[in-house]
N, C-alpha and C positions, 0 to 999 in steps of 0.2 A: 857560416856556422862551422866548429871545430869538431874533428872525429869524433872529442872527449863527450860536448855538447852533445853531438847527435847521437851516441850512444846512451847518454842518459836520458835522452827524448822518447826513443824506439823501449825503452827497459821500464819508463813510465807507461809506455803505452801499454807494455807485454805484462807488467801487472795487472793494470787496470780492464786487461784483457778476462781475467778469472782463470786463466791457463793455470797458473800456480793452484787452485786450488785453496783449499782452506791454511790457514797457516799450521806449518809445521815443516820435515825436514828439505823440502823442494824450495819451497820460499826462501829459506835459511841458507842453503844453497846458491840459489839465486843471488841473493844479497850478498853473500860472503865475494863469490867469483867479482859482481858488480864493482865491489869497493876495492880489490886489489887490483882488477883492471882496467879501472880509473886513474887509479895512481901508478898503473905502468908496473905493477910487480904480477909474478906469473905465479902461483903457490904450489907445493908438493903433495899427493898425494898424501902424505900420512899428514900434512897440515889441516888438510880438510875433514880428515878423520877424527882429529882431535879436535881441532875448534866448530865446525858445524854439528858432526854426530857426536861428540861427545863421547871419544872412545881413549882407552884407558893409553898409557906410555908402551904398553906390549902389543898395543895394536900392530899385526903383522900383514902387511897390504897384499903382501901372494895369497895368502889362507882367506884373507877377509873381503870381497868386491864390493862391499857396501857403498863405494866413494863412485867406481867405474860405473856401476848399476844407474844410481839414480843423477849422475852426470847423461849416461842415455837416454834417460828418461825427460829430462832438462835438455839435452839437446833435440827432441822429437817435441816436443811443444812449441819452441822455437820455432821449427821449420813448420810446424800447424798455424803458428800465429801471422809469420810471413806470407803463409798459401793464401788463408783465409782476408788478410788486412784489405779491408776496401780501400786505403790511403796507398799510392803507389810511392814507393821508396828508390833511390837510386842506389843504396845498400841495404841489407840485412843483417839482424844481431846474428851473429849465430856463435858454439863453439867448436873449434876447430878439431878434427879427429887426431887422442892422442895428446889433446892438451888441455889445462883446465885454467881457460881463461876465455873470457865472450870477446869478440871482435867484431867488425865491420865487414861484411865482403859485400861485390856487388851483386846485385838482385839481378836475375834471369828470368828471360819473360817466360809469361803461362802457355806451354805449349799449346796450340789448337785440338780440339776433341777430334778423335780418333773416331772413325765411321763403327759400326757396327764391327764387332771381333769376328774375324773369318774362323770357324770351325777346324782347320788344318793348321799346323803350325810344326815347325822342325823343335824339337824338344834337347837340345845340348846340352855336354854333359855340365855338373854341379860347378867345375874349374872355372867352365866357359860362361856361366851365366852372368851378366850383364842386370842391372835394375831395368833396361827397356827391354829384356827377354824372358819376363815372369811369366809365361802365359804357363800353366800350369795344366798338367792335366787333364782334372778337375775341370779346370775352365773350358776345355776343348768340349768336354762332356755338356756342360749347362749349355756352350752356344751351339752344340750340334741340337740337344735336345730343344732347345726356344727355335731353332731354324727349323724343327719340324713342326714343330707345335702352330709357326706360323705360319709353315705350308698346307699343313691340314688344314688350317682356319679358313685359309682361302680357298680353299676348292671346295668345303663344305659347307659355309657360312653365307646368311642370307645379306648384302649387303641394305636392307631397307629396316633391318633387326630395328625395332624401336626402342626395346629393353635395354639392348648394349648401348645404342646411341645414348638414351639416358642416364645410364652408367656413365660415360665419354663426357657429357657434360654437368654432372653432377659436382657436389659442393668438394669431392675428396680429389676427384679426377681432371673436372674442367681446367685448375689452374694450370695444369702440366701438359695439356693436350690443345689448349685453349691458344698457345703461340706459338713460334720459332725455336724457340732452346730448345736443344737435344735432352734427351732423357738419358743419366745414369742406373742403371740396374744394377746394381749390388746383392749375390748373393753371402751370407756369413757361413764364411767357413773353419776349419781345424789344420793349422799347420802339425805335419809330423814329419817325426825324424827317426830316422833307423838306430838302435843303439848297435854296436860293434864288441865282438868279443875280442879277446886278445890277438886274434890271427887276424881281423879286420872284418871278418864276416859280419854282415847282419841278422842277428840274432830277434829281433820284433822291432813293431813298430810300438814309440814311444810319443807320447804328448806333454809337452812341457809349458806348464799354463805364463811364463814370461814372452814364449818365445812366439809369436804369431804372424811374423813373416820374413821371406827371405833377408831382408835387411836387418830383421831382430835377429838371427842367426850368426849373420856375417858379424855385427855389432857384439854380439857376446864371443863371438869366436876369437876378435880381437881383443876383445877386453878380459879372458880369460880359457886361455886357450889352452890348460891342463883340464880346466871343470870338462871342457865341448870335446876332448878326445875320444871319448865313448860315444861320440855323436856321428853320424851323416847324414850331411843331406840330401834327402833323396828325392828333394822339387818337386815333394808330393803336398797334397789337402785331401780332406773328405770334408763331406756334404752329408750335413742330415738329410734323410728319406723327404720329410714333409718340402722342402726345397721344390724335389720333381712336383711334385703334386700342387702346389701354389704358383708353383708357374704355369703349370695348366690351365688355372683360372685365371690367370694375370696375364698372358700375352696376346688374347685375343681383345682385351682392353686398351692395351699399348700400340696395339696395331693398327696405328691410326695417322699412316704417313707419316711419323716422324723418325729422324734420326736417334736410333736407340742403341747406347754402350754396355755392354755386360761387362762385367769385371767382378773379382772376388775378391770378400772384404780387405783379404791378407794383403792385394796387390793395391788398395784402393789408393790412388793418388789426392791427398785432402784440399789439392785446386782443385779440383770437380766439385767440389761442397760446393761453393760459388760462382762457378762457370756455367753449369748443368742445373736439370732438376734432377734427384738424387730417389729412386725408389730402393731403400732395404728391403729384402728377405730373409729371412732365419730367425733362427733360437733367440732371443735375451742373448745369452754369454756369446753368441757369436758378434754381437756389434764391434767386438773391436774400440776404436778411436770413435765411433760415436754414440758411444755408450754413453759419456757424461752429458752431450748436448742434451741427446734424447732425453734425457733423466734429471735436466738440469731447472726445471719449471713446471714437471709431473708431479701430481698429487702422489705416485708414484716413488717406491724407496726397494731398491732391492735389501733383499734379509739375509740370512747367513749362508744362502747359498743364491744360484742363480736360478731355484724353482720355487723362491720363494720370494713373494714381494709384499711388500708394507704398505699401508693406506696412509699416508698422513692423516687426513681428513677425516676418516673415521677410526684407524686407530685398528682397522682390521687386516690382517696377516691372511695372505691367499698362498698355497702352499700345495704344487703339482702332485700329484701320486703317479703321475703315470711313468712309464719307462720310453725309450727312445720305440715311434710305433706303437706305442701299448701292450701290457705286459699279454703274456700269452692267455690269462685268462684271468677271470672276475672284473669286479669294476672299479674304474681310475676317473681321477678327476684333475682334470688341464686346464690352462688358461693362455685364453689368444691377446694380443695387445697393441694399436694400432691407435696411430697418432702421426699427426700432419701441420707442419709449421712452416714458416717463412726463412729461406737460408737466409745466408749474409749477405747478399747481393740481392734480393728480391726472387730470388727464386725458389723453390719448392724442396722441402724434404716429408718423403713419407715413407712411415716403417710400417712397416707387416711382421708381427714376430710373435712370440710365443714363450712358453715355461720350456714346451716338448711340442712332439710334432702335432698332436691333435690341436694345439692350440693354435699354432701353425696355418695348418690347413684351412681351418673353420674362420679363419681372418681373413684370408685368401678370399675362399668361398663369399663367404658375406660381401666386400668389397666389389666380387664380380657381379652382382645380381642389382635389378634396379631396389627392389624389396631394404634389402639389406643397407645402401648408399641412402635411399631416401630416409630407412630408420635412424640414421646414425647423423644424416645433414636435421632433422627434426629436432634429434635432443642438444644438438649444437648450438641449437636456436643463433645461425649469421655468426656465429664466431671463425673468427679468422682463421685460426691454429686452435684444434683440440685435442681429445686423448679419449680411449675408448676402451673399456677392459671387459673380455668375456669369460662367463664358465664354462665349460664346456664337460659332461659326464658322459663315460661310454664305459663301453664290457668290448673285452679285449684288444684288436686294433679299430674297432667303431666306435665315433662319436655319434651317439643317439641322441643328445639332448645339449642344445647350448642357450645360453640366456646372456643378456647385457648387464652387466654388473651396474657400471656407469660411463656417462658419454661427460667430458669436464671440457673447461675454454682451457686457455695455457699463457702465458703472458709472453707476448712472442717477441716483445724488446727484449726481454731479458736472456731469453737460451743463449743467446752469442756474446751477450755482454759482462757476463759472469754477473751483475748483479742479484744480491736475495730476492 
């Protein structure tokens, strides 16, 4: 088979993948780069401005990134579609940094999962950092705190617990506790960047909802590097509150002889999707890259913001009042939301997340209890992959009262395969 062939092979598949999304400027994209570098032409940026985006003759490529942008965007699905492909390949599509046209390169085996994140880690400066030296702050934070949380367990925990055992084999937990594969722990967290005054000082810390990991940083820095001048980085994340407190109830579940990787969503490497079983924790907006899986076969629709979510099915709008913690006083209304399907490779994804932290939390909770696991395997009634959405009403930072909205199946061919 010819380079030419085998790129139009990998470009069918990476369609037929759902990566693209519904049609519109990514696809067009797609398509456009496909057909000029088939036929061995490389195109200009302001070409792609005018025949893909449909931008006027004064389109001015310094002032305008629209072209650089969603080429990043196109190139990060790419390398999602390569991670995840169960068909092993002796090249990969991908496009090259710097040029806009798709090529062939060879494919790099999946490195082996890393044992359990050591809590210490030498933290170098911004220049020096390296994609195998994300360990972030933040991160040193979550694995010191779960390395307690698992010492405490063991020195205070009944090893004959009948309740946790039941938990441990139950319909949410068993499959991931039940063999060999290591376990991914993902929490969702918040890339920030320092903004800089004219002397270089940092003046606060800023959030830029494009930018959500070291690599989306470096990616825009090259791809526009007057916008990121007011920018540095400062190798930091923050973590929602409800985080500490749902690992609380989640690690003395997990803690069940297996080999367990913490990582944050920003650093999340998308071979783990199919190498490991993958537990999320955090907010909705913190998923990141698995924002569409999760959302991609959920009766579930996010609404105009990320505290708000849509029912297809019933057509009802559930819409958080709470603040990050709960406001300081009267009453709020949160929602938890928790859902469990088969990765691409036969192994496990399950998310724990929420509108806000009460919703968070009360997911967590539920999940750790036998009460809770057997309400939730009950209305599942043997369904493989489902989805679970709760209310949750409190006054102040307490949630007093939660209830199960609804427990749904999920069509679990479908989340990987892009189809309807």
């Amino acid at each position: 088979m010819t380079a030419v062939e085998e790129l139009q092979r990998q470009a069918e598949q990476f369609r037929a993948s759902g990566l693209l999304g519904k049609p519109g400027a990514l696809s067009r994209l797609f398509d456009f780069l496909l057909s000029r570098s088939l036929s061995g032409e490389v195109p200009k940026e302001i070409e792609i401005a005018l025949q893909v985006f449909g931008k006027g003759a004064n389109f001015d490529v310094a002032q305008d990134s629209v072209v650089r942008v969603y080429v990043h965007k196109l190139r990060r699905r790419l390398e999602e579609f390569a991670a995840r492909s169960l068909t092993p390949y002796d090249s990969r599509i991908t496009i090259p940094k710097g040029e806009y046209r798709l090529v062939l390169e060879p494919s790099t085996a999946v490195a082996p999962v890393a044992e359990v994140i050591e809590p210490s880690v030498e933290v170098l400066p911004t220049s020096r950092l390296t994609r195998r030296e994300w360990l972030k702050p933040a991160l040193v934070a979550v694995a010191a705190f779960i390395v307690g949380v698992v010492l405490t367990y063991a020195v205070t925990s009944n090893p004959t617990d009948r309740d946790l055992d039941a938990v441990r084999h139950s319909a949410v937990w068993g499959p991931l506790l039940d063999d060999d594969l290591p376990i991914t722990l993902v929490v969702g967290d918040y890339f920030l960047l320092g903004e800089v005054d004219q002397a270089g000082n940092v003046e606060r810390l800023v959030r830029e909802f494009y930018i959500n990991s070291n690599q989306d940083f470096l990616d825009h820095l090259q791809l526009n590097a007057g916008q990121m001048a007011n920018y540095r980085n400062l190798d930091l994340t923050y973590l929602p509150a409800a985080s500490a407190f749902a690992l609380q109830d989640l690690v003395p579940v997990l803690n069940a002889g297996k080999q367990v990787r913490v990582t944050l969503l920003s650093a999340l490497d998308p071979r783990l999707l199919k190498s490991t079983h993958v537990v999320y924790v955090g907010y909705i907006s913190g998923m990141g890259m698995l924002a569409d899986r999760v959302f991609a076969q959920s009766r579930l629709a996010l609404g105009g913001s990320f505290d708000e979510l849509h029912d297809s099915q019933t057509g009802t709008d559930y819409v958080s009042t709470a603040m990050p913690m709960g406001p300081e006083g009267g009453a709020f209304r949160d929602f938890g939301y928790f859902s469990t399907f088969a990765g691409p490779n036969g192994n496990r994804i399950v998310v724990i997340s929420g509108t806000r932290d009460n919703g968070v939390m009360h997911v967590a909770e539920t999940l750790s209890r036998r009460t809770g696991v057997d309400e939730i395997a009950r209305r599942a009634s043997g369904a493989e992959s489902f989805e679970s959405l709760y209310e949750v009403d409190g006054m102040a930072r307490a949630g007093l009262n939660a209830r199960v909205v609804f427990v749904s199946s999920m069509k679990n061919d479908a989340i990987w395969s892009g189809a309807p």
